[in-house]
N, C-alpha and C positions, 0 to 999 in steps of 0.2 A: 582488587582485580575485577569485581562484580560492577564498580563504578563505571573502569574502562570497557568492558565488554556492552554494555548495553548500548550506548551509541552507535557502535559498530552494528551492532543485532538490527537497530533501527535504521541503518541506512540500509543494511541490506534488505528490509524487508521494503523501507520505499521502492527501491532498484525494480523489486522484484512487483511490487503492485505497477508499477510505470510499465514493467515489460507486459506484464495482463493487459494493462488497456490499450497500450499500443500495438500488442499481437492482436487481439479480438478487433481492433478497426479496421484488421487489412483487410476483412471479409466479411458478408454476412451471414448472418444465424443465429441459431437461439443460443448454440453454445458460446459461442462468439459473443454474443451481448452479455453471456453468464459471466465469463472471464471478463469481462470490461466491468458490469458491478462488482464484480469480485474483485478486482480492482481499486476500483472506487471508494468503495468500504474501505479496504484497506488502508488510503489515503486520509478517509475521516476519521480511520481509527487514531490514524497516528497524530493528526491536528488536534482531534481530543485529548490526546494525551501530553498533547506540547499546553494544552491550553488550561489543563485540570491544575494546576499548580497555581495559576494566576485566578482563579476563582474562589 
């Protein structure tokens, strides 16, 4: 079950850093820029984690 779940876990959490950076562009500000690194991170996190296996 733990196999199947974690894909799922991961897409949700891309969905969910895509909707940060695309929410923090419609405007500007520091919170605004927060949530788009916040974002951001969160997308390297998950390249990192696609990529730690082939290393």
């Amino acid at each position: 079950m733990k196999a199947k779940l974690i894909p799922i876990l991961k897409a949700v959490f891309f969905f969910l850093c895509l909707f940060l950076i695309i929410n923090g562009q419609r405007t500007v500000g520091r919170w605004e820029l927060f949530t788009q690194l916040l974002g951001l991170s969160g997308l390297l996190f998950l390249l990192w984690n696609y990529n730690r296996k082939f290393t």
